[in-house]
TIVO-2410 file (N, C-alpha, C; in nm, 3 decimals):
# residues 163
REC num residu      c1      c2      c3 atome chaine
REC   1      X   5.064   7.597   9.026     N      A
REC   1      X   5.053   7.709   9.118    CA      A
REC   1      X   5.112   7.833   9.050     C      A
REC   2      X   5.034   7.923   9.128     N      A
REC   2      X   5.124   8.051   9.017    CA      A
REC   2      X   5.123   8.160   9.182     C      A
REC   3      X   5.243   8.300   9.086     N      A
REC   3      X   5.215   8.355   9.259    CA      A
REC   3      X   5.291   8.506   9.105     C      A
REC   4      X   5.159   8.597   9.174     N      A
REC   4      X   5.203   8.728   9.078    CA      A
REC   4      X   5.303   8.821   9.157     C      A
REC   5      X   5.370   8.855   9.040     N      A
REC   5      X   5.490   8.956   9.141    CA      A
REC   5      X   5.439   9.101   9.125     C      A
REC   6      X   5.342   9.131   9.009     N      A
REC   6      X   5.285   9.239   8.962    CA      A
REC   6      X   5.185   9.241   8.857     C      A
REC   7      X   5.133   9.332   8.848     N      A
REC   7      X   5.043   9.350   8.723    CA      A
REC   7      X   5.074   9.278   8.573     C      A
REC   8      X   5.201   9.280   8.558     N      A
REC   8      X   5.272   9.226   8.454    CA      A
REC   8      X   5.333   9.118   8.467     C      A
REC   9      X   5.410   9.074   8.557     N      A
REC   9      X   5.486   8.936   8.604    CA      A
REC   9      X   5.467   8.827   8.687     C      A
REC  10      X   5.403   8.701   8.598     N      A
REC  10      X   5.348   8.597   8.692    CA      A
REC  10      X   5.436   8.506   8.717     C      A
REC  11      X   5.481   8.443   8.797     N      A
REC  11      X   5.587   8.303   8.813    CA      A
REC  11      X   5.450   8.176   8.862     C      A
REC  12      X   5.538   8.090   8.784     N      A
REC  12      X   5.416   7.999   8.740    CA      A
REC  12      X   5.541   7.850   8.765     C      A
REC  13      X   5.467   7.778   8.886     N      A
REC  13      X   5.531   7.667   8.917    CA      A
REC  13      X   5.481   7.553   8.910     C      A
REC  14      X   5.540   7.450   8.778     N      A
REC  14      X   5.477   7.300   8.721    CA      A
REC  14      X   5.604   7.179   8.813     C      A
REC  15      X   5.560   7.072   8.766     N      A
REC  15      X   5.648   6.947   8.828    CA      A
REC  15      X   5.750   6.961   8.764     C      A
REC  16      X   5.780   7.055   8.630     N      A
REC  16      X   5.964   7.031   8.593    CA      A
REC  16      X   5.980   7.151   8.628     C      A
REC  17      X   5.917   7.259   8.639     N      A
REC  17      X   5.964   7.400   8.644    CA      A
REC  17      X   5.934   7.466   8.766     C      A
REC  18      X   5.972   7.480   8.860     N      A
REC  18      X   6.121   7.478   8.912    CA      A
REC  18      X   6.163   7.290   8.943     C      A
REC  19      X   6.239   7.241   8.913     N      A
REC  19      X   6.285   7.161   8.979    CA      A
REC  19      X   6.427   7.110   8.975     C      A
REC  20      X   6.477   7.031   9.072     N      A
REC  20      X   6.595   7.037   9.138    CA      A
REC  20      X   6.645   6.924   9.138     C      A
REC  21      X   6.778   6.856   8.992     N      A
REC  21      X   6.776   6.712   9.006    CA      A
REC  21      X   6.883   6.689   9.057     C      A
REC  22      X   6.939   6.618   9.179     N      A
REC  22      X   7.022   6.617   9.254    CA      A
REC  22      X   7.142   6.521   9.182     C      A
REC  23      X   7.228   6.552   9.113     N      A
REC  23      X   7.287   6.482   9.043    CA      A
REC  23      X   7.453   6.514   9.053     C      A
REC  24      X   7.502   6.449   9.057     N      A
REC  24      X   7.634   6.446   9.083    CA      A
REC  24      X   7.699   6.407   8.885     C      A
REC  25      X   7.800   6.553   8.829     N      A
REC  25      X   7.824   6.555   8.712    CA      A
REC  25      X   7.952   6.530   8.719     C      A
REC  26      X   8.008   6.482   8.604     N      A
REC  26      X   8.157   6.449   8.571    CA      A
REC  26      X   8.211   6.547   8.452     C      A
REC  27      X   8.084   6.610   8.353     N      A
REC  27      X   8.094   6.684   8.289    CA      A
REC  27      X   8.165   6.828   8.263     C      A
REC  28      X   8.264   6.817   8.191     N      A
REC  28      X   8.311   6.976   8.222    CA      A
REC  28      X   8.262   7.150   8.226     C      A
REC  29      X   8.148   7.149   8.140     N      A
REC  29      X   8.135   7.281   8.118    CA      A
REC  29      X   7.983   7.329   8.259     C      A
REC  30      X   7.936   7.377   8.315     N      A
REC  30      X   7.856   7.457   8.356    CA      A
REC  30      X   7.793   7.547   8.272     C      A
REC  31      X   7.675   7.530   8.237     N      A
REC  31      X   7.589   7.603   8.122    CA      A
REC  31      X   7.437   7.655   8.143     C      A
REC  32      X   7.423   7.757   8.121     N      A
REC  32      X   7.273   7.808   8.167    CA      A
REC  32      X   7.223   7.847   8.079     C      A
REC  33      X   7.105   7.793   8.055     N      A
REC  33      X   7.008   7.822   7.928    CA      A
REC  33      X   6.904   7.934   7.948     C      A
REC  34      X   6.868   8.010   7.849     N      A
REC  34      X   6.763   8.138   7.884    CA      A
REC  34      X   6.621   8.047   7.804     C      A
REC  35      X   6.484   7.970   7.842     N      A
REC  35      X   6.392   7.930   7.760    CA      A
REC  35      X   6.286   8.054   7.744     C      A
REC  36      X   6.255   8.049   7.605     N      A
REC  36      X   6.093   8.163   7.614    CA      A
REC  36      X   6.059   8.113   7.454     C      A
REC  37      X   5.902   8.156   7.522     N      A
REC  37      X   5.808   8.118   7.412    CA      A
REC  37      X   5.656   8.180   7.432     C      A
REC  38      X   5.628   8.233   7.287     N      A
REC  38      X   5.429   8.260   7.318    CA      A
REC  38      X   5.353   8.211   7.223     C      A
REC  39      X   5.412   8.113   7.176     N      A
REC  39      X   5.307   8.060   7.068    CA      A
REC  39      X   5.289   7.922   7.076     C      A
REC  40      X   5.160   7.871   7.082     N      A
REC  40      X   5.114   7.756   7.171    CA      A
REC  40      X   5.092   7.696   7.232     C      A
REC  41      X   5.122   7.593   7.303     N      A
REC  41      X   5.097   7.544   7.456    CA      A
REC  41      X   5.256   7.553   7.507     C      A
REC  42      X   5.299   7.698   7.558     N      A
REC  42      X   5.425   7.672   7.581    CA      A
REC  42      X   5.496   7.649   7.707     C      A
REC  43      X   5.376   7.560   7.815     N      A
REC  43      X   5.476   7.490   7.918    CA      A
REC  43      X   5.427   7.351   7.880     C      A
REC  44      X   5.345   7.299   7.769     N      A
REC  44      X   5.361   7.192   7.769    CA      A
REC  44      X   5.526   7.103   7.661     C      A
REC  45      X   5.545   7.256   7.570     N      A
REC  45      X   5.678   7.245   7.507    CA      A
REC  45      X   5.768   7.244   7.601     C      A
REC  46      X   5.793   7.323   7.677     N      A
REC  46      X   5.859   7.335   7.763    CA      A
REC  46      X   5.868   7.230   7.835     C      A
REC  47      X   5.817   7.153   7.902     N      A
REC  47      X   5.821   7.012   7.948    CA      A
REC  47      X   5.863   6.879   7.868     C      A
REC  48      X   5.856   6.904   7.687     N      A
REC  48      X   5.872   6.825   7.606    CA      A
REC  48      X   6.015   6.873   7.618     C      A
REC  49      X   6.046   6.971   7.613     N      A
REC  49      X   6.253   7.020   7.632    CA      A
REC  49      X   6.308   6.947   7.689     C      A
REC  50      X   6.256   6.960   7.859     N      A
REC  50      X   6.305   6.910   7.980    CA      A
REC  50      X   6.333   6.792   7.944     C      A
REC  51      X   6.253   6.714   7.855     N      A
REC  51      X   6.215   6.538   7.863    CA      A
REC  51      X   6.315   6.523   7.814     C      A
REC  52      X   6.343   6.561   7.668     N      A
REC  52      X   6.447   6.538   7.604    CA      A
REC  52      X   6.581   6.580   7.634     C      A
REC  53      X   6.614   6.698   7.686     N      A
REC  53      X   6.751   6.723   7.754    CA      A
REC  53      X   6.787   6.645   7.855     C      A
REC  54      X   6.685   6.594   7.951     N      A
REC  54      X   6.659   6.477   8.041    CA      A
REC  54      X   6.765   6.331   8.005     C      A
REC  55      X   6.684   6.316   7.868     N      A
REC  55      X   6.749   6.204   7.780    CA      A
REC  55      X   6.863   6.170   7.709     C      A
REC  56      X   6.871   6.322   7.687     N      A
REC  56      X   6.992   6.312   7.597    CA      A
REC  56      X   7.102   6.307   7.682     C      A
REC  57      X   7.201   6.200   7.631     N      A
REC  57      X   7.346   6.176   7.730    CA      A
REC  57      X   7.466   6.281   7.713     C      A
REC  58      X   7.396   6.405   7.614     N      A
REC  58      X   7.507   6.469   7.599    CA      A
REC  58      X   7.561   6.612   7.717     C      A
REC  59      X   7.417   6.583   7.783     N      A
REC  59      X   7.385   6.692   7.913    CA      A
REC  59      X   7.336   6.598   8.031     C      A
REC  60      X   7.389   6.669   8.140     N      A
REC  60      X   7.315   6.659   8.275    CA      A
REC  60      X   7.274   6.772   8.326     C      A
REC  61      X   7.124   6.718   8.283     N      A
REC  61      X   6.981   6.827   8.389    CA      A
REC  61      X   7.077   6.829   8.513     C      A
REC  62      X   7.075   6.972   8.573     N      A
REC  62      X   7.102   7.024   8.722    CA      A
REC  62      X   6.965   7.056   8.788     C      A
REC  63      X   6.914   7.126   8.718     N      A
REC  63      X   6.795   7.247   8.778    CA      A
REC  63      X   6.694   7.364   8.703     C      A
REC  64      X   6.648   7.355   8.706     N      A
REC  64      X   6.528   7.465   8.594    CA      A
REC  64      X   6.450   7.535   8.716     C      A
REC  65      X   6.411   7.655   8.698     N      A
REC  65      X   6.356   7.758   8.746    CA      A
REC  65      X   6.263   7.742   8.728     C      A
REC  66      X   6.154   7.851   8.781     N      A
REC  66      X   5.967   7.845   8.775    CA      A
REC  66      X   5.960   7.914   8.646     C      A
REC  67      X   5.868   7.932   8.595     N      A
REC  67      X   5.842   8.008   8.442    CA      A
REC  67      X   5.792   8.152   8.499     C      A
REC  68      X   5.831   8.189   8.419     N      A
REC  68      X   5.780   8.371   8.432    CA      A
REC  68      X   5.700   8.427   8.283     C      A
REC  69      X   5.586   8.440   8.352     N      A
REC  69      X   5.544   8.533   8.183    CA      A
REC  69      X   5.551   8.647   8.240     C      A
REC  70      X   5.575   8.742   8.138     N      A
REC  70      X   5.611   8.842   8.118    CA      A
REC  70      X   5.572   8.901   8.013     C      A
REC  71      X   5.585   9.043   7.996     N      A
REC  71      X   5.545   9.106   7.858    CA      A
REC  71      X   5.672   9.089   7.757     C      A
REC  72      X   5.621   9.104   7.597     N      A
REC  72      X   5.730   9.128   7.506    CA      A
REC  72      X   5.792   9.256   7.522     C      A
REC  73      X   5.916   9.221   7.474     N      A
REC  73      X   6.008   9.408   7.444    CA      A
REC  73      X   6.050   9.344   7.333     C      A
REC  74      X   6.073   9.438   7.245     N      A
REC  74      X   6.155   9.519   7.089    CA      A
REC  74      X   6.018   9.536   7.016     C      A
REC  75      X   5.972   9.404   6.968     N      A
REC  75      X   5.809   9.402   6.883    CA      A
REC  75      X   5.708   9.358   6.984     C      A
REC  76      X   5.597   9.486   6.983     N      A
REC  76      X   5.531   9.485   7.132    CA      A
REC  76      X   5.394   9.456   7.118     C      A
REC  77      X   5.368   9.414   6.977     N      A
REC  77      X   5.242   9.361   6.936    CA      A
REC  77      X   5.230   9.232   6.895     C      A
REC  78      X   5.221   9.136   7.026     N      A
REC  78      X   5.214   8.993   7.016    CA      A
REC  78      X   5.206   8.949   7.186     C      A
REC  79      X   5.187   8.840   7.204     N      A
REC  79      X   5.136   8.804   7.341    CA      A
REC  79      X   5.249   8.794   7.449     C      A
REC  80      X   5.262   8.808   7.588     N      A
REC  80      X   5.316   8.779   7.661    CA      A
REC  80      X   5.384   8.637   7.687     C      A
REC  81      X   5.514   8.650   7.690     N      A
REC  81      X   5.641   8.534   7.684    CA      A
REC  81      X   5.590   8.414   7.805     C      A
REC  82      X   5.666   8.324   7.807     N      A
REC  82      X   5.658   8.257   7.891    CA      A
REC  82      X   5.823   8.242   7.923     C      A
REC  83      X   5.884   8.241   7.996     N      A
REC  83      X   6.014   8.197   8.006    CA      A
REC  83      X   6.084   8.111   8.147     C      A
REC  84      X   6.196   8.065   8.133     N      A
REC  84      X   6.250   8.015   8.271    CA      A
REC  84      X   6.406   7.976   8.214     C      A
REC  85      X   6.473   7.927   8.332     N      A
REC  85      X   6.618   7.864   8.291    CA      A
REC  85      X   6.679   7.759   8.311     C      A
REC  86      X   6.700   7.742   8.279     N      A
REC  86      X   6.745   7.566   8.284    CA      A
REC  86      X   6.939   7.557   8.304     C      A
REC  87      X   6.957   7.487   8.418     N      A
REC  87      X   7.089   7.448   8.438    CA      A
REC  87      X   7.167   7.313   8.418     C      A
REC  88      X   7.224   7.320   8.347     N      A
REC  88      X   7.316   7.173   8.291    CA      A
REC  88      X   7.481   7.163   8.236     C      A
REC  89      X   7.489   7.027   8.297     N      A
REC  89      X   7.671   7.036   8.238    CA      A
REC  89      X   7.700   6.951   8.106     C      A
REC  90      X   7.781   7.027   8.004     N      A
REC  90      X   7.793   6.918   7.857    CA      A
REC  90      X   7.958   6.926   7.933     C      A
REC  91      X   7.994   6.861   7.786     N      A
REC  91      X   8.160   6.817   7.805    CA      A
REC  91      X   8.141   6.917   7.645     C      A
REC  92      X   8.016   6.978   7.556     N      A
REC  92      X   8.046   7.018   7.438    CA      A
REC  92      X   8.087   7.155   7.463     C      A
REC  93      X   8.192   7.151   7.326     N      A
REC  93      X   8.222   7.325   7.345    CA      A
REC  93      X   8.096   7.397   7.289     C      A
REC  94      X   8.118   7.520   7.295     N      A
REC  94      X   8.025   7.643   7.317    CA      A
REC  94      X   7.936   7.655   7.158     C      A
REC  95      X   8.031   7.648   7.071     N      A
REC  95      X   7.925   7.631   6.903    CA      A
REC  95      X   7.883   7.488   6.895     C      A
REC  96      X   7.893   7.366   6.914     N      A
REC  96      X   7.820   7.271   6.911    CA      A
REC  96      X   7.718   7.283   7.015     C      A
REC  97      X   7.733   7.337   7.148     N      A
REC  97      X   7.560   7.362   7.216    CA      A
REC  97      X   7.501   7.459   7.133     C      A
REC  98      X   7.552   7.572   7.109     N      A
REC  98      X   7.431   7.604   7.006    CA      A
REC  98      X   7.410   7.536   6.873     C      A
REC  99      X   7.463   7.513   6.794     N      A
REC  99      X   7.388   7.391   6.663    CA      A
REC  99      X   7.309   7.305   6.749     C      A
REC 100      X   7.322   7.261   6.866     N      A
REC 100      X   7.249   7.166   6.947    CA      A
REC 100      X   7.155   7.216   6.925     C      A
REC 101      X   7.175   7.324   7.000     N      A
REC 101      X   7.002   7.411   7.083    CA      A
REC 101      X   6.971   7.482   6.923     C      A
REC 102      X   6.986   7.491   6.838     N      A
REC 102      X   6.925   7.557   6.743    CA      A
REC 102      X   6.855   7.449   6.637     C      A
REC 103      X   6.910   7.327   6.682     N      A
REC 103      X   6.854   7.198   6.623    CA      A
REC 103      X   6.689   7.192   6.697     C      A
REC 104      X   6.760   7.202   6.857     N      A
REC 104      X   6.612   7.186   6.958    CA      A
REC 104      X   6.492   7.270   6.879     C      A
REC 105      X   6.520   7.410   6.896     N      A
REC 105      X   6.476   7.517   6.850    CA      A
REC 105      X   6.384   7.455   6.708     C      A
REC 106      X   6.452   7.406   6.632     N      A
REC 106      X   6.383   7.328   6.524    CA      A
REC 106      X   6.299   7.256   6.499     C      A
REC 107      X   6.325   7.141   6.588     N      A
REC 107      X   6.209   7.036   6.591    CA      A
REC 107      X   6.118   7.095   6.647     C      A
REC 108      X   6.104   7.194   6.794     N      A
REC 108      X   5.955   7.216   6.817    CA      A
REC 108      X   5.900   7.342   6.769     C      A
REC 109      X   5.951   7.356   6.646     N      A
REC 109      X   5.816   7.451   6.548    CA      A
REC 109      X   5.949   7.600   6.524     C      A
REC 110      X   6.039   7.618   6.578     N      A
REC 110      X   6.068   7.778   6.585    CA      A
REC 110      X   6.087   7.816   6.427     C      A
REC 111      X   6.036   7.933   6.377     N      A
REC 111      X   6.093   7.991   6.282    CA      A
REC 111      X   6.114   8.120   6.287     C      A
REC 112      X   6.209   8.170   6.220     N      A
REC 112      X   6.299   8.274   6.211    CA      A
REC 112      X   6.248   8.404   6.146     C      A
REC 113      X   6.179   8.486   6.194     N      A
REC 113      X   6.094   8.551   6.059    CA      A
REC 113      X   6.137   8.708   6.111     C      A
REC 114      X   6.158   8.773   6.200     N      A
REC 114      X   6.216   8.879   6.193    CA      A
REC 114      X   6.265   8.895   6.335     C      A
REC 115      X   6.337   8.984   6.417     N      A
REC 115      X   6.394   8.993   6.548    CA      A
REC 115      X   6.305   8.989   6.617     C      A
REC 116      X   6.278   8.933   6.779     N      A
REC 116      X   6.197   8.967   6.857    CA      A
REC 116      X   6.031   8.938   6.802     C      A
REC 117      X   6.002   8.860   6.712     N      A
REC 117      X   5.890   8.779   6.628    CA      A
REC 117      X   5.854   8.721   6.738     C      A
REC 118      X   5.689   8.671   6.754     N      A
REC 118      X   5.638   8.542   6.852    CA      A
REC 118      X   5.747   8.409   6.813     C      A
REC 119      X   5.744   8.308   6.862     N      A
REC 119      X   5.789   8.208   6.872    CA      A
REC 119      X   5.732   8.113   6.956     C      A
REC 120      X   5.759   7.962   6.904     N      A
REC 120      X   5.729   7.840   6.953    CA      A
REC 120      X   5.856   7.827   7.081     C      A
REC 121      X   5.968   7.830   7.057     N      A
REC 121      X   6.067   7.831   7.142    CA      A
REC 121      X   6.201   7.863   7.118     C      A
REC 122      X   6.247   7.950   7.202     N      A
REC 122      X   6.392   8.024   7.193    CA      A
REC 122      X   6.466   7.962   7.285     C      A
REC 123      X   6.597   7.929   7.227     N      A
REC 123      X   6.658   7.902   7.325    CA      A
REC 123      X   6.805   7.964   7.351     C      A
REC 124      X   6.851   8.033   7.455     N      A
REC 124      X   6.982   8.120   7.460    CA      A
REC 124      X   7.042   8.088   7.551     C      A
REC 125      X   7.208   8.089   7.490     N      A
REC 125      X   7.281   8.088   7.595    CA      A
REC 125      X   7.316   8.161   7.695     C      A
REC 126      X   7.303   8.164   7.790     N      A
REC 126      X   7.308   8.317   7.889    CA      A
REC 126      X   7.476   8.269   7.940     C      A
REC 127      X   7.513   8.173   7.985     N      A
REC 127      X   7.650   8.152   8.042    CA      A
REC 127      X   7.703   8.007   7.997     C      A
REC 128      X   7.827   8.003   7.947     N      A
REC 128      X   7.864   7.909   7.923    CA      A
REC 128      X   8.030   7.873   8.027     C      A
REC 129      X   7.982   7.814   8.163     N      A
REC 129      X   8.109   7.825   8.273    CA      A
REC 129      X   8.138   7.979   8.282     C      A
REC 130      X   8.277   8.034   8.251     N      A
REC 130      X   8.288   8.156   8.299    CA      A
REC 130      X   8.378   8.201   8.176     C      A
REC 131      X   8.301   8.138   8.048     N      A
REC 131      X   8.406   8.182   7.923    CA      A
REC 131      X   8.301   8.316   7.894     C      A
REC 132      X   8.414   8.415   7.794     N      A
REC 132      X   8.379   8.520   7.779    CA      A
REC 132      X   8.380   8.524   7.588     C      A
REC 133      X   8.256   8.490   7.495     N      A
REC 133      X   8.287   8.493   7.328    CA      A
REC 133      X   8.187   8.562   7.296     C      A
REC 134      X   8.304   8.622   7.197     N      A
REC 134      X   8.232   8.730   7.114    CA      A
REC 134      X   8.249   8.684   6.967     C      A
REC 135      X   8.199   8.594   6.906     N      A
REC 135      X   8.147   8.614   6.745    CA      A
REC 135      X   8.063   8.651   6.721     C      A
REC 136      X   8.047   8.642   6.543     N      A
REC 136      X   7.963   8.686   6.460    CA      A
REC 136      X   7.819   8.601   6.511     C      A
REC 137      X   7.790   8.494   6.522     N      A
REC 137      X   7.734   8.363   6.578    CA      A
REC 137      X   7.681   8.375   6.713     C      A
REC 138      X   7.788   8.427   6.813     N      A
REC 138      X   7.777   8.391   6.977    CA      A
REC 138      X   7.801   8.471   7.057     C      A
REC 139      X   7.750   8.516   7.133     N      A
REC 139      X   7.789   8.642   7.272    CA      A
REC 139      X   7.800   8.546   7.354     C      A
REC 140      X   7.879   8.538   7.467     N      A
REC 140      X   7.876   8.518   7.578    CA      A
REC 140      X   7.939   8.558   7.675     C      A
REC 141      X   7.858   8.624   7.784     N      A
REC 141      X   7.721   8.571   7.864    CA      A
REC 141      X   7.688   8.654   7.727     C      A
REC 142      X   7.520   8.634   7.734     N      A
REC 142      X   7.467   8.650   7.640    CA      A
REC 142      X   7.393   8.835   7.656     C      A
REC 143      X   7.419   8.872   7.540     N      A
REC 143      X   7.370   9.012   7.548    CA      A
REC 143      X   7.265   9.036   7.611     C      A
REC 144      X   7.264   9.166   7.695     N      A
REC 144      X   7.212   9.231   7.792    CA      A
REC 144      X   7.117   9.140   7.891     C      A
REC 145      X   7.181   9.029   7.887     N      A
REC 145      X   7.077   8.922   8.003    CA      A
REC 145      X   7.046   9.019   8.127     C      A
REC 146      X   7.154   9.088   8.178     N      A
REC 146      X   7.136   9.200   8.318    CA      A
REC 146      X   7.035   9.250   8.307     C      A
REC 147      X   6.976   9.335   8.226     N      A
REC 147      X   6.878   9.409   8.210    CA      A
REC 147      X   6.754   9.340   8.194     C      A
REC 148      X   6.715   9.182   8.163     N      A
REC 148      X   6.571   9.142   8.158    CA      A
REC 148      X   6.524   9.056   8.253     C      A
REC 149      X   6.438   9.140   8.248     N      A
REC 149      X   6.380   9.021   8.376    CA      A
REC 149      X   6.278   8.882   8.360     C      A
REC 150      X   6.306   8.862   8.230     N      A
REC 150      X   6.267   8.727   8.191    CA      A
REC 150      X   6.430   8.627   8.221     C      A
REC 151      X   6.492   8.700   8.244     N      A
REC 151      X   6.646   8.622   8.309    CA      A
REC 151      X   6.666   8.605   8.439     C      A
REC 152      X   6.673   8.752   8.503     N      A
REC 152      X   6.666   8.764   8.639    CA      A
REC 152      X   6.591   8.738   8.750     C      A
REC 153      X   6.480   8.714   8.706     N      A
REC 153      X   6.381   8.711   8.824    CA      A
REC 153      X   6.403   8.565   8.860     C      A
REC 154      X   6.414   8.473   8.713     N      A
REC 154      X   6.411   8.327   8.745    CA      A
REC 154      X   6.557   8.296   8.791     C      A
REC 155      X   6.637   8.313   8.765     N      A
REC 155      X   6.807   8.306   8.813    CA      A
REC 155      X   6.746   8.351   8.975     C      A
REC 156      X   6.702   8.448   8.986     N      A
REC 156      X   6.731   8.547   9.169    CA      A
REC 156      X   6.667   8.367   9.209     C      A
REC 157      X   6.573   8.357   9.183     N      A
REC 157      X   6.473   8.215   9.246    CA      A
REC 157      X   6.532   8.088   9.254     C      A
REC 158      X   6.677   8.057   9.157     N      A
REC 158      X   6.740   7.924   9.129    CA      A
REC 158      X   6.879   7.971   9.293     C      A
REC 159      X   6.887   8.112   9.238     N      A
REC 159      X   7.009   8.130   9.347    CA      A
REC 159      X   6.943   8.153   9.448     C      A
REC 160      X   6.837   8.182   9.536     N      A
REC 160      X   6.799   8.136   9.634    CA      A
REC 160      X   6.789   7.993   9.718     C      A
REC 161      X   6.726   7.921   9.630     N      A
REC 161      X   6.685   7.809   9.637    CA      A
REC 161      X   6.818   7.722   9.672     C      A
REC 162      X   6.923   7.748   9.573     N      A
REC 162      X   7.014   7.624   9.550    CA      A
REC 162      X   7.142   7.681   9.706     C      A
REC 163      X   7.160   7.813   9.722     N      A
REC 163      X   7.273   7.807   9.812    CA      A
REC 163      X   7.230   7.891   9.943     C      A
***
């Protein structure tokens, strides 16, 4: 199902995206992932994520949002994003989820070729609990998440939904 918010912004709802796994965590951290991608079949990647974060014992799936395509910003000659967010608790600190997620990032195709490039799949940390890091490596929350609405629109839809 899909439902347009505008000329430019479609939210697009599959059996993992939005969905809501009722799970009771023991895990310490609270972590929200930013997903986007325009190169390939990217809600069927996107569903290959889910499977595997699903699986892996090092996270518990909470909740993922509907997908939003949207247009690109910085390099504006390449196709419209697909994105959504995904909610889960690790017990890992904040640079081992990303080597995690930059491992993810790996196996399904991403390469690195200049800022804001198409991609197979990005994956960002937007919040990690309510820590605040600034390295060379890591922002968090993650730079200017406020301002895009490949963040916001799907967050406004998870915080509806969930409270």
């Amino acid at each position: 199902m899909k439902k347009d918010i505008n000329k430019d912004l479609t939210l697009f709802f599959t059996p993992n995206y939005p969905r809501f796994i009722k799970q009771d965590s023991n895990k310490k951290y609270l972590i929200t992932l930013g997903i986007g991608g325009n190169i390939g079949n990217t809600k069927q990647l996107f569903d290959k994520l889910f499977l595997c974060l699903l699986k892996d014992s090092r996270f518990d799936l909470l909740e993922t949002s509907p997908l939003l395509l949207n247009p690109p910003f910085g390099y504006l000659e390449q196709k419209y994003f697909l994105n959504g967010i995904i909610r889960l608790k690790s017990n890992l600190c904040a640079n081992d989820l990303l080597k995690i997620m930059q491992r993810y990032e790996k196996k399904f195709g991403r390469k690195r070729s200049f800022q804001d490039a198409p991609r197979t799949l990005d994956i960002d940390i937007i919040f990690f609990d309510n820590k605040k890091i600034n390295t060379e490596k890591l922002i968090i929350p993650h730079k200017d998440w406020a301002n895009r609405e490949s963040v916001i629109i799907p967050l406004k839809y998870m915080y509806k939904r969930s409270y």
